[in-house]
DRENPA-3360 file (N, C-alpha, C; in nm, 2 decimals, always signed):
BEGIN
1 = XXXXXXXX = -5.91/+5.09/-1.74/-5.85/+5.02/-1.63/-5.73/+4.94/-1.67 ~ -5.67/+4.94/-1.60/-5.52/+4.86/-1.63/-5.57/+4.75/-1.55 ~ -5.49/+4.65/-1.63/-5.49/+4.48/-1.55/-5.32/+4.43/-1.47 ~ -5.33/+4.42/-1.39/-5.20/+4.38/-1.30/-5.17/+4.26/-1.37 ~ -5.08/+4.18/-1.39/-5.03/+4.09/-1.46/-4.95/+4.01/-1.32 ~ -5.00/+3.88/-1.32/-5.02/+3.80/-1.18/-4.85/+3.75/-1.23 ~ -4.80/+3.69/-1.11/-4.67/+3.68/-1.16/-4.67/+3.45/-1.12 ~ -4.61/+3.42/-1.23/-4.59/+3.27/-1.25/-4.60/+3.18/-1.16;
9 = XXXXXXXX = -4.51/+3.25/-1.05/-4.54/+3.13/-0.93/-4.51/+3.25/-0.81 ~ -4.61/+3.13/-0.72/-4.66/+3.24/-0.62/-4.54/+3.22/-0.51 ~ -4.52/+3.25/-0.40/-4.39/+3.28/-0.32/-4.41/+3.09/-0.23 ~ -4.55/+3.05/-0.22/-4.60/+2.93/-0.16/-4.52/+2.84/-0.25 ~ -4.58/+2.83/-0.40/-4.49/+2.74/-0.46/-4.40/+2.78/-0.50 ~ -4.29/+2.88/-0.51/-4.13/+2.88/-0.47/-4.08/+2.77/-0.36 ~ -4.11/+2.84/-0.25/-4.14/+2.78/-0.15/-4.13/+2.61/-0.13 ~ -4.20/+2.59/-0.17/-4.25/+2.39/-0.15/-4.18/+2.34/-0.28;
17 = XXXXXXXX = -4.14/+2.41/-0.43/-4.00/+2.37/-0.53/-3.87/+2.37/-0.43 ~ -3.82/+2.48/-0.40/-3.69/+2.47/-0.31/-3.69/+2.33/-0.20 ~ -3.81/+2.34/-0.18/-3.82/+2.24/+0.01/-3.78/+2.10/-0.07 ~ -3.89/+2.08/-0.22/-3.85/+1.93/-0.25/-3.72/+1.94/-0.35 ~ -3.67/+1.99/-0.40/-3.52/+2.01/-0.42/-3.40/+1.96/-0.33 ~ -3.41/+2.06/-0.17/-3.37/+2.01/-0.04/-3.35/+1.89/-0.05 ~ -3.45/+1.85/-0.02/-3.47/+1.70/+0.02/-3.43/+1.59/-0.04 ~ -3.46/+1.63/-0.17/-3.39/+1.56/-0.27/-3.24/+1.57/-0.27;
25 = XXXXXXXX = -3.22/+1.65/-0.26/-3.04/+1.68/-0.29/-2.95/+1.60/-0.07 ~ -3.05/+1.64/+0.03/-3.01/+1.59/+0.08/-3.04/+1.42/+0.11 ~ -3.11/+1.35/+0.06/-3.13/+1.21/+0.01/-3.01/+1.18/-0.08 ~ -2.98/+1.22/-0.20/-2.83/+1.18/-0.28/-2.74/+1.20/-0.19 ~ -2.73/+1.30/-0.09/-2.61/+1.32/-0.03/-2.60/+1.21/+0.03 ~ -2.67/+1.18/+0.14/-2.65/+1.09/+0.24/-2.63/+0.94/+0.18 ~ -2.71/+0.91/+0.08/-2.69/+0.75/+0.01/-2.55/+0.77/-0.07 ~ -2.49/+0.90/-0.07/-2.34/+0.87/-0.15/-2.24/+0.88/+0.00;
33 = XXXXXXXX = -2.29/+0.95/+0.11/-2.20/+0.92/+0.20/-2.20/+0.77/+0.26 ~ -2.26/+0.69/+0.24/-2.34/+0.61/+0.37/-2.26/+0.48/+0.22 ~ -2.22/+0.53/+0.11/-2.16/+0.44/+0.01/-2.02/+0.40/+0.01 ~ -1.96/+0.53/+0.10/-1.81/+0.58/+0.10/-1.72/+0.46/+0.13 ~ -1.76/+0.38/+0.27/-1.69/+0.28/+0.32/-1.65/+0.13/+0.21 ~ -1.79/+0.12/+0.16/-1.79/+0.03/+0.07/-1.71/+0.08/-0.02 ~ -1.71/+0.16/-0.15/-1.61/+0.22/-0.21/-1.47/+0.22/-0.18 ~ -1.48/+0.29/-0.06/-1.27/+0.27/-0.01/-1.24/+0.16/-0.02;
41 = XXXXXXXX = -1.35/+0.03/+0.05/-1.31/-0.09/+0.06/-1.28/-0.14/-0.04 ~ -1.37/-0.15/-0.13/-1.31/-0.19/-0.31/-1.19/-0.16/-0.33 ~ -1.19/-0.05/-0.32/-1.06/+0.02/-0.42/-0.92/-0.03/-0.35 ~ -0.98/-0.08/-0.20/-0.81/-0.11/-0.17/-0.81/-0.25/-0.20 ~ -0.93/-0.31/-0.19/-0.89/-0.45/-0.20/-0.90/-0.45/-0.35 ~ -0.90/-0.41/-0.45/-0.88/-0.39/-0.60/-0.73/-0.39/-0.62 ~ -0.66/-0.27/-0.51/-0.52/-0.29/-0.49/-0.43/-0.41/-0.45 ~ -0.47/-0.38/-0.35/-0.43/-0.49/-0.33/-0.36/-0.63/-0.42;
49 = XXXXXXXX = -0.49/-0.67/-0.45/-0.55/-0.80/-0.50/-0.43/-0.77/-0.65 ~ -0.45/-0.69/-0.73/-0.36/-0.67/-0.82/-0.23/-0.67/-0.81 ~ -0.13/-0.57/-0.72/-0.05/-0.58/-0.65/+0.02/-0.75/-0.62 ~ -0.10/-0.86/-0.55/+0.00/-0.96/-0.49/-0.06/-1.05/-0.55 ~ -0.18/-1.07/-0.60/-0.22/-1.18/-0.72/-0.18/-1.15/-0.87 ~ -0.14/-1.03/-0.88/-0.14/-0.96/-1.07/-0.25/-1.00/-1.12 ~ -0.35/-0.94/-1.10/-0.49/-0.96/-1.16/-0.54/-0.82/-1.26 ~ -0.58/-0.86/-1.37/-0.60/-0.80/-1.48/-0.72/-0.81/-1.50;
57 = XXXXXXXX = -0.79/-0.87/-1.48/-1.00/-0.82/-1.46/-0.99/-0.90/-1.39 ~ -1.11/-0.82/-1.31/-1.20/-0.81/-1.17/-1.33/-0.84/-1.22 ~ -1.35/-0.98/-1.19/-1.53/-1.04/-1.22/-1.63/-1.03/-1.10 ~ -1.59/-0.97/-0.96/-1.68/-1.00/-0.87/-1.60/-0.96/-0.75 ~ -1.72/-0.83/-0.61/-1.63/-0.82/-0.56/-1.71/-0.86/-0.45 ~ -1.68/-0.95/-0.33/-1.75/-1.03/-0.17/-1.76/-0.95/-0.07 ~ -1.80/-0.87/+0.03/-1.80/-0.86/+0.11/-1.85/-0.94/+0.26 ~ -1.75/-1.00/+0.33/-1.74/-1.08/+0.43/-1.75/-1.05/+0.60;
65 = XXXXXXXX = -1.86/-1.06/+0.69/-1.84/-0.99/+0.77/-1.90/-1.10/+0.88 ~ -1.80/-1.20/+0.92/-1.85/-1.26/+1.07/-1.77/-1.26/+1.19 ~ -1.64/-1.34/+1.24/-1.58/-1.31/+1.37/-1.50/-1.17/+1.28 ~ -1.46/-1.18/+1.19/-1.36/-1.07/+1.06/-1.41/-1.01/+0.97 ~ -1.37/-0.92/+0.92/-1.38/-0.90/+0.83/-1.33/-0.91/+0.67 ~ -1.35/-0.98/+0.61/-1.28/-1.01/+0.45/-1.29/-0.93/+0.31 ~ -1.24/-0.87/+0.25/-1.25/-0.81/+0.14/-1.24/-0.93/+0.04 ~ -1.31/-1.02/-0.07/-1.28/-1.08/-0.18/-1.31/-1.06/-0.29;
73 = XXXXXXXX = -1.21/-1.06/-0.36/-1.21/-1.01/-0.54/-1.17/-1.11/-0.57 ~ -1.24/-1.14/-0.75/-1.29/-1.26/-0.82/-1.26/-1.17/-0.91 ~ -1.15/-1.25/-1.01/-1.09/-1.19/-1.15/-0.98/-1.27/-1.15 ~ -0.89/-1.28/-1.33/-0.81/-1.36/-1.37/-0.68/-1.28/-1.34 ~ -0.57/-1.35/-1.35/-0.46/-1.29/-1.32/-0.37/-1.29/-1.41 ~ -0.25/-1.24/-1.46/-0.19/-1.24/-1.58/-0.14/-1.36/-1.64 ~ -0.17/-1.51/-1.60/-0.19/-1.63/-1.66/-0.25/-1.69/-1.69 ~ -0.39/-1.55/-1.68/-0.52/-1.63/-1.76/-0.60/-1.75/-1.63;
81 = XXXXXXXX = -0.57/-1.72/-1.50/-0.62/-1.82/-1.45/-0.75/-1.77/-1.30 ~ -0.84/-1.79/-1.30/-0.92/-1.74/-1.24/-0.88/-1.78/-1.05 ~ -0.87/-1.62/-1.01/-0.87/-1.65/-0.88/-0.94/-1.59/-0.79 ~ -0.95/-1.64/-0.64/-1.04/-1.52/-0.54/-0.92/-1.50/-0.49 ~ -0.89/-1.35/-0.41/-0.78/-1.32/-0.32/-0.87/-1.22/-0.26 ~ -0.86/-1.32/-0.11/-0.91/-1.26/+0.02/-0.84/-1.17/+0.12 ~ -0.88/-1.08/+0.11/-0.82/-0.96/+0.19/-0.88/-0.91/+0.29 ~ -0.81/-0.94/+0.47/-0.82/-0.89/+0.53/-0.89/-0.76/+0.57;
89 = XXXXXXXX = -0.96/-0.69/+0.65/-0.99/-0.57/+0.66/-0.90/-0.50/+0.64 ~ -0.79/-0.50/+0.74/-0.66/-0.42/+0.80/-0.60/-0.46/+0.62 ~ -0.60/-0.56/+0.57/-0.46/-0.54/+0.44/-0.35/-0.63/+0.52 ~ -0.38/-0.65/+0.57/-0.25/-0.74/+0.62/-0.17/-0.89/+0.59 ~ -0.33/-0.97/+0.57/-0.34/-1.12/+0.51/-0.42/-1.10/+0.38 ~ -0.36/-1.16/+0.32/-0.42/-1.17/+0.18/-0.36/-1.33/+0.16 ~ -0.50/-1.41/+0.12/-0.52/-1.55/+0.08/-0.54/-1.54/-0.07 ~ -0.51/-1.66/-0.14/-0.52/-1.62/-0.28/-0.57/-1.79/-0.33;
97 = XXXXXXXX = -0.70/-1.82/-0.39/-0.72/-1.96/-0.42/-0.76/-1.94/-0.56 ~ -0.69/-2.06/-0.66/-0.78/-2.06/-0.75/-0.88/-2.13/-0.76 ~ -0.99/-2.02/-0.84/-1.12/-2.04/-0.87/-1.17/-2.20/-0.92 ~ -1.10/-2.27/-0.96/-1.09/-2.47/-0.99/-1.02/-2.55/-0.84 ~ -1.05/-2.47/-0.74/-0.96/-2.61/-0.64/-1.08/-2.61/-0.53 ~ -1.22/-2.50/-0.57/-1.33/-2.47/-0.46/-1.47/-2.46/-0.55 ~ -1.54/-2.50/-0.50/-1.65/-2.46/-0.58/-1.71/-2.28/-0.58 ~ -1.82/-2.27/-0.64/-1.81/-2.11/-0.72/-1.97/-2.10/-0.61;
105 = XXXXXXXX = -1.96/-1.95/-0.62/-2.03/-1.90/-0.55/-2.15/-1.94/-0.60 ~ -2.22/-1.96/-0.73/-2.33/-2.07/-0.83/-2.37/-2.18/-0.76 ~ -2.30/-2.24/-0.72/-2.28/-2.36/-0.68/-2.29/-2.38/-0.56 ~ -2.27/-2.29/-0.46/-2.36/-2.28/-0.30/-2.45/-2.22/-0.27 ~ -2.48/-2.11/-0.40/-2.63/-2.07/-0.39/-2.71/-2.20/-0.43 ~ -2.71/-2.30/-0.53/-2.74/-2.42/-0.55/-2.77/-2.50/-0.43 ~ -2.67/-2.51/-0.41/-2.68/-2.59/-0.24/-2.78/-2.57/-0.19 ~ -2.82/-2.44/-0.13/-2.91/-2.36/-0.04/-3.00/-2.40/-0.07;
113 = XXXXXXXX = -3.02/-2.37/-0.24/-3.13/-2.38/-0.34/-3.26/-2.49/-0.29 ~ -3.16/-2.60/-0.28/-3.20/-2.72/-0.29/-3.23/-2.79/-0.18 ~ -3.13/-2.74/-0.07/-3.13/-2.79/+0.06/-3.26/-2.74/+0.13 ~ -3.24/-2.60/+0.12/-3.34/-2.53/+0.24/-3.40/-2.47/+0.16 ~ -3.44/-2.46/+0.07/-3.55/-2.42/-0.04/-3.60/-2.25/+0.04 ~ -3.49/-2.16/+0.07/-3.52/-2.03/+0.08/-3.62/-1.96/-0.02 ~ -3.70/-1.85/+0.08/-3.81/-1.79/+0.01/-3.72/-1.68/-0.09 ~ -3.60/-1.60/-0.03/-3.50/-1.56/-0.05/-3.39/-1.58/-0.06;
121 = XXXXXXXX = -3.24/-1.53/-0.15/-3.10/-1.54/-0.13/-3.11/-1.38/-0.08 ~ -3.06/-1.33/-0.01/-3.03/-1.23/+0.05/-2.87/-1.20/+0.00 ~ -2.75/-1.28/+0.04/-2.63/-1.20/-0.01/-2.55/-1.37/-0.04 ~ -2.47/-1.37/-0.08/-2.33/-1.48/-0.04/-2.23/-1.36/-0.07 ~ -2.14/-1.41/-0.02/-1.98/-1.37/+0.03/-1.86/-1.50/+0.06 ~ -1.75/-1.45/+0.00/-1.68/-1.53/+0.04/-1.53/-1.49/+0.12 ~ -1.50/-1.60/+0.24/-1.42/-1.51/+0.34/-1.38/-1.64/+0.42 ~ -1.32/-1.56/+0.49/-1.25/-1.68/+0.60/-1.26/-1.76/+0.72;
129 = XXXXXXXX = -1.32/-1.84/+0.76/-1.36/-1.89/+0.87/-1.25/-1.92/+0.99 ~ -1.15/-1.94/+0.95/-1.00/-1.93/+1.03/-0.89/-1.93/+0.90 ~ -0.79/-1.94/+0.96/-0.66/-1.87/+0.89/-0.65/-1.98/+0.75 ~ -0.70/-2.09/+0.71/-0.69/-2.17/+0.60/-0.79/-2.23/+0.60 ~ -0.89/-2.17/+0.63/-1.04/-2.19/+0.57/-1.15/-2.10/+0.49 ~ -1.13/-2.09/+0.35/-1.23/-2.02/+0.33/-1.35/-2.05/+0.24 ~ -1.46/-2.02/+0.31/-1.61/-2.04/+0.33/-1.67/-1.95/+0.21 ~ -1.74/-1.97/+0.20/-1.91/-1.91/+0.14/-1.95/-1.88/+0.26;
137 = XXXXXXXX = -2.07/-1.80/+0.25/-2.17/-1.72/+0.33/-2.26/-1.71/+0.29 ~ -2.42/-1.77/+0.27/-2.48/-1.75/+0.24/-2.62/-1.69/+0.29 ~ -2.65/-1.59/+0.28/-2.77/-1.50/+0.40/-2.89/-1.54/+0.31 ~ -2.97/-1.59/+0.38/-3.10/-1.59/+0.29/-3.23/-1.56/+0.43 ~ -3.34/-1.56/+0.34/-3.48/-1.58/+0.40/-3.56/-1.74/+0.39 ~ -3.59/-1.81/+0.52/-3.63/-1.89/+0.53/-3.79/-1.91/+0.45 ~ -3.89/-2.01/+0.47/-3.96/-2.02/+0.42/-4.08/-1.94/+0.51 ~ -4.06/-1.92/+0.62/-4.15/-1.84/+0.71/-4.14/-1.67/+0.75;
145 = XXXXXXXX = -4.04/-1.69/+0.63/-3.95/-1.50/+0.59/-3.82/-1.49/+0.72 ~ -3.77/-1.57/+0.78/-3.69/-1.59/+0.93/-3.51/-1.58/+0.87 ~ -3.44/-1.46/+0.91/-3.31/-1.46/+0.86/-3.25/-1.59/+0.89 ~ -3.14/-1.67/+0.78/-3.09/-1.80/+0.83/-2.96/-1.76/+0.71 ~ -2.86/-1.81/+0.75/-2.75/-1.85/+0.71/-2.69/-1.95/+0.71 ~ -2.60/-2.01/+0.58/-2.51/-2.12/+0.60/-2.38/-2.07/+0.57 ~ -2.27/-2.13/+0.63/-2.11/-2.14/+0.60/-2.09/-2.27/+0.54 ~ -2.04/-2.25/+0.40/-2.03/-2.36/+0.31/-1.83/-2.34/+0.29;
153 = XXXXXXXX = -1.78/-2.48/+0.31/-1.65/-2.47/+0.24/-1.66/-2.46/+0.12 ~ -1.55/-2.35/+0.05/-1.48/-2.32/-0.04/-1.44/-2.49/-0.11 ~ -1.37/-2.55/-0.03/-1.29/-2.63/-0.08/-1.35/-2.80/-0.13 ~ -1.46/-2.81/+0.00/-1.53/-2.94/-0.01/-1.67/-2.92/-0.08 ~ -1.71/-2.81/+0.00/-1.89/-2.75/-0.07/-1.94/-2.82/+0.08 ~ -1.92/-2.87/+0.15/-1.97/-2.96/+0.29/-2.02/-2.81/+0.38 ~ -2.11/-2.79/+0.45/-2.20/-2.72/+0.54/-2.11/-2.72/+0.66 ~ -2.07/-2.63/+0.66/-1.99/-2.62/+0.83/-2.08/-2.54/+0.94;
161 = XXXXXX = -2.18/-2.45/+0.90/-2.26/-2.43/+1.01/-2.39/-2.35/+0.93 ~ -2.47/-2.40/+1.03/-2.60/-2.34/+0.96/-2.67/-2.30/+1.11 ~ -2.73/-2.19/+1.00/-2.82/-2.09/+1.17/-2.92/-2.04/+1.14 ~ -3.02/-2.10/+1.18/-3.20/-2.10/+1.13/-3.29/-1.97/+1.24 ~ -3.35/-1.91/+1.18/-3.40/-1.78/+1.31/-3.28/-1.71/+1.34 ~ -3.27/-1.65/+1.28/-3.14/-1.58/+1.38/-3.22/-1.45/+1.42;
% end
């Protein structure tokens, strides 16, 4: 008698390899589309920022999003001097401060730290509250896990608005 010789994988598990392949490959897709916006955003406000500050490393990049939207990049400029340059969504306004005339993003997570003793820091960002104001943003989790934010000045470190429960 001859013996049939079973073959490796059966058509079920073909089958259920391809399905989790799929899935997988459409998971990468979507977390690299769903990345795209942020990416362009960099790269122009990278432009930008070089372009009208002359900045030669990039230490940090903000994203800012309350009445506006702000792009901020954090890096030195070709005099060796540390700056943020805030860039409008559109590209239009570009603010440019150095990093010694405001306190550092360290420094109002500190604040928070200490103030409202968050269970979480969720994000900071820094951006513009009106045309010659620009703020910190700090998103965190309260002590009862409750989204809360503060707007800290750049310039003073003083709390210009805080929003508990949101």
């Amino acid at each position: 008698m001859r013996r049939t010789k079973k073959a490796r994988f059966s058509w079920k598990q073909l089958i259920i390899v391809l399905c989790i392949i799929l899935v997988g490959y459409g998971c990468w897709y979507s977390y690299h589309k769903a990345q795209e916006p942020l990416v362009a955003a960099k790269k122009e406000a990278y432009t930008l920022a070089d372009k009208y500050a002359n900045l030669k490393t990039h230490t940090a990049f903000y994203w800012y999003n309350r009445e506006k939207t702000y792009y901020t990049v954090a890096g030195k400029n070709n005099k060796n001097e540390a700056v943020y340059v805030i860039v409008s969504k559109k590209g239009d306004k570009i603010n440019i401060y150095s990093q010694s005339k405001g306190i550092t993003a360290k420094k109002a997570k500190q604040y928070v730290q200490s103030n409202e003793k968050p269970k979480k820091i969720l994000k900071v960002a820094l951006g513009m509250k009106t045309k010659k104001q620009p703020v910190w943003e700090i998103t965190y989790l309260n002590k009862k896990g409750e989204l809360c934010y503060d707007l800290i000045s750049f310039k003073s470190g003083k709390v210009i608005k805080s929003i508990q429960n949101i």
